[in-house]
ZADO-1210 file (C-alpha; in nm, 4 decimals, padded with zeros to 6 digits):
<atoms>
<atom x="00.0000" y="00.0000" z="00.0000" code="UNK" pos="1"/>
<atom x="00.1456" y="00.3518" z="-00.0682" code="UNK" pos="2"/>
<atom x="00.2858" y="00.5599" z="00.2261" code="UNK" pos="3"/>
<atom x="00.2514" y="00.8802" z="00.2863" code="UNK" pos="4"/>
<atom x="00.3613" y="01.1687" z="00.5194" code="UNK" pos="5"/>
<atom x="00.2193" y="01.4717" z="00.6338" code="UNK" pos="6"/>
<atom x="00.3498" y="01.8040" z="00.7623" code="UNK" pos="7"/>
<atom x="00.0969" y="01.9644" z="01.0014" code="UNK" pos="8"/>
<atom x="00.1673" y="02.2755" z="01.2093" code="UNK" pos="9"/>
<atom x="00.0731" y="02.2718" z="01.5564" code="UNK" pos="10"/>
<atom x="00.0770" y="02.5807" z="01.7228" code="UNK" pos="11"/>
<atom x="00.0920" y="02.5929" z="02.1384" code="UNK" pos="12"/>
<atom x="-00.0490" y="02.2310" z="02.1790" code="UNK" pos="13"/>
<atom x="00.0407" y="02.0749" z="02.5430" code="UNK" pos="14"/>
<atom x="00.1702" y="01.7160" z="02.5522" code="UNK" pos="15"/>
<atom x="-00.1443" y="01.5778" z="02.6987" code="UNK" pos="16"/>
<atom x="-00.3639" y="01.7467" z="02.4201" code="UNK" pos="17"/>
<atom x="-00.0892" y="01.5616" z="02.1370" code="UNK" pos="18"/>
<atom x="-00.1315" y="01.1989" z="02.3633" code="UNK" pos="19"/>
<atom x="-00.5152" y="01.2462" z="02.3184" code="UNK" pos="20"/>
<atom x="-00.4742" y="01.3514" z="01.9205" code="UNK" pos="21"/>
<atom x="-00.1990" y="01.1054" z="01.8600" code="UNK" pos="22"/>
<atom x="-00.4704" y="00.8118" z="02.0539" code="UNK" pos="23"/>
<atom x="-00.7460" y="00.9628" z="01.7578" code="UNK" pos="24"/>
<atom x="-00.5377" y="00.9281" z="01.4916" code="UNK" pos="25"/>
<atom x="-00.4222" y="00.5800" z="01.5469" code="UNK" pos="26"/>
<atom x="-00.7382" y="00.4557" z="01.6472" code="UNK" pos="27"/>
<atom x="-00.8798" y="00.6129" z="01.3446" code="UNK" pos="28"/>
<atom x="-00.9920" y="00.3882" z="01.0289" code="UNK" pos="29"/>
<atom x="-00.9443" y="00.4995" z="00.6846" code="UNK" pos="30"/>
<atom x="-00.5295" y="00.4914" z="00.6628" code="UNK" pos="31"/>
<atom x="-00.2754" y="00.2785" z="00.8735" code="UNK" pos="32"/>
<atom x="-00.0678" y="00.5322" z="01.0707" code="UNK" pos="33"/>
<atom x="00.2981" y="00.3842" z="01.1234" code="UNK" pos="34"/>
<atom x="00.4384" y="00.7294" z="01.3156" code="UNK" pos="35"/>
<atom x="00.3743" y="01.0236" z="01.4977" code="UNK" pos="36"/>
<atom x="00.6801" y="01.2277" z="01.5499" code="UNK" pos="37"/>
<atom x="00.6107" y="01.6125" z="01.6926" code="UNK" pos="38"/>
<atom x="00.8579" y="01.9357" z="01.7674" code="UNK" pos="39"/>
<atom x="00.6761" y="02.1624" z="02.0343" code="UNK" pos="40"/>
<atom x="00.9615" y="02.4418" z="01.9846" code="UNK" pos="41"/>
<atom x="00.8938" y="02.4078" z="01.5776" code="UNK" pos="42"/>
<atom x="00.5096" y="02.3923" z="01.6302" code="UNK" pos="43"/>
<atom x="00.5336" y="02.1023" z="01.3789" code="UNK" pos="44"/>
<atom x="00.4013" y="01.7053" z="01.3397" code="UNK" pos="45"/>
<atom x="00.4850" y="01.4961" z="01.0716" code="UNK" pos="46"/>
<atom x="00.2263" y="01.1930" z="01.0453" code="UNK" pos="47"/>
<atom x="00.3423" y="00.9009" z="00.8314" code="UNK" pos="48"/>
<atom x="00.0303" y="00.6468" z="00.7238" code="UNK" pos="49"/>
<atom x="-00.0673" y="00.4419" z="00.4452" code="UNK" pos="50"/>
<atom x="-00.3606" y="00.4868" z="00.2315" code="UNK" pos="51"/>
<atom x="-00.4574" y="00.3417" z="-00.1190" code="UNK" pos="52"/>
<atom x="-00.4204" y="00.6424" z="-00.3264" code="UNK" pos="53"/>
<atom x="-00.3499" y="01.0180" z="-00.2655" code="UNK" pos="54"/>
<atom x="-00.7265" y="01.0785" z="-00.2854" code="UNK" pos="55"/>
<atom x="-00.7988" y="00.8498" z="-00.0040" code="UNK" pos="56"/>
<atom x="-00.5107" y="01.0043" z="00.1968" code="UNK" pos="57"/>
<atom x="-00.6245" y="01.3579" z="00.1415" code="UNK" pos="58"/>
<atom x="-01.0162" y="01.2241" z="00.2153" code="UNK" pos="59"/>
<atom x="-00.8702" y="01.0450" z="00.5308" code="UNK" pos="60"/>
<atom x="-00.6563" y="01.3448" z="00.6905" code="UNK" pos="61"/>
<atom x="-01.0006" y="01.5536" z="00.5890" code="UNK" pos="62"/>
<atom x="-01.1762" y="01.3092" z="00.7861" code="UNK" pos="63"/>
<atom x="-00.9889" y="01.3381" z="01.1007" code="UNK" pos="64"/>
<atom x="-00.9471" y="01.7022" z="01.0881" code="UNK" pos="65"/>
<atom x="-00.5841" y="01.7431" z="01.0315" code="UNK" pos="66"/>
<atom x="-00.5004" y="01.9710" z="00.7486" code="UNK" pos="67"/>
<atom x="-00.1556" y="01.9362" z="00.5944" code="UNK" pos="68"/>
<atom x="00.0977" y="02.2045" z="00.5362" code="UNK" pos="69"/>
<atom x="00.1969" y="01.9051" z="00.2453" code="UNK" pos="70"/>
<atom x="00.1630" y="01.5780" z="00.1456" code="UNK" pos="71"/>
<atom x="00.3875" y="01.3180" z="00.0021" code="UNK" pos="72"/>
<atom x="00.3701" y="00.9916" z="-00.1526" code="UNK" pos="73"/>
<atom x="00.6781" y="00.8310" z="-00.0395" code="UNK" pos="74"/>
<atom x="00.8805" y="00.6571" z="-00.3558" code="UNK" pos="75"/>
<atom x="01.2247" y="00.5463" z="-00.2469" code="UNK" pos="76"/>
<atom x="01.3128" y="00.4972" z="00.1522" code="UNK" pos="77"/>
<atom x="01.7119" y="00.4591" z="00.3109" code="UNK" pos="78"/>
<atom x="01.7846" y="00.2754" z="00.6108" code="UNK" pos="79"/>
<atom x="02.1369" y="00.1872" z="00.5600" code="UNK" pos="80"/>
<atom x="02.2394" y="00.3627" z="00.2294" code="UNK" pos="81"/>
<atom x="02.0986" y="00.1540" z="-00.0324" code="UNK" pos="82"/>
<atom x="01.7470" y="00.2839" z="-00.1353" code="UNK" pos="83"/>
<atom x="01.4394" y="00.1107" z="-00.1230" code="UNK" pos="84"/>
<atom x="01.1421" y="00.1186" z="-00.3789" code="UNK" pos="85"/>
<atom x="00.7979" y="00.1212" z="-00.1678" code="UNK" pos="86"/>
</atoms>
């Protein structure tokens, strides 16, 4: 399934109100979340899901409520130096 991420910014959001939103997305159907990763000096969390096209990813993130700053379709993915096709 193609994998996306999303930018989002955040603003002045307290830990406990990112636990509750990061316990909503995950538990939310419509895309497999695989990471939640969030800067509270940059104001800034980067979701990464799957979904089964970039219309269902856009519908899904509409859905919850989370409105990108961007979304990408990840295409190639490094661990160790040699690159990946997903």
């Amino acid at each position: 399934m193609p994998r996306y991420i999303s930018l989002h910014g955040l603003g002045c959001l307290p830990k406990p109100a990112f636990v509750a939103l990061c316990k909503k997305t995950f538990a939310d159907t419509g895309a497999r979340v695989l990471r939640v990763s969030a800067g509270q000096i940059a104001g800034k969390m980067l979701i990464e899901f799957e979904a089964e096209s970039q219309d269902a990813a856009r519908g899904w993130l509409a859905g919850a409520k989370l409105a990108p700053l961007w979304l990408m379709r990840v295409d190639y993915e490094s661990r160790d130096g040699t690159v990946e096709d997903l």
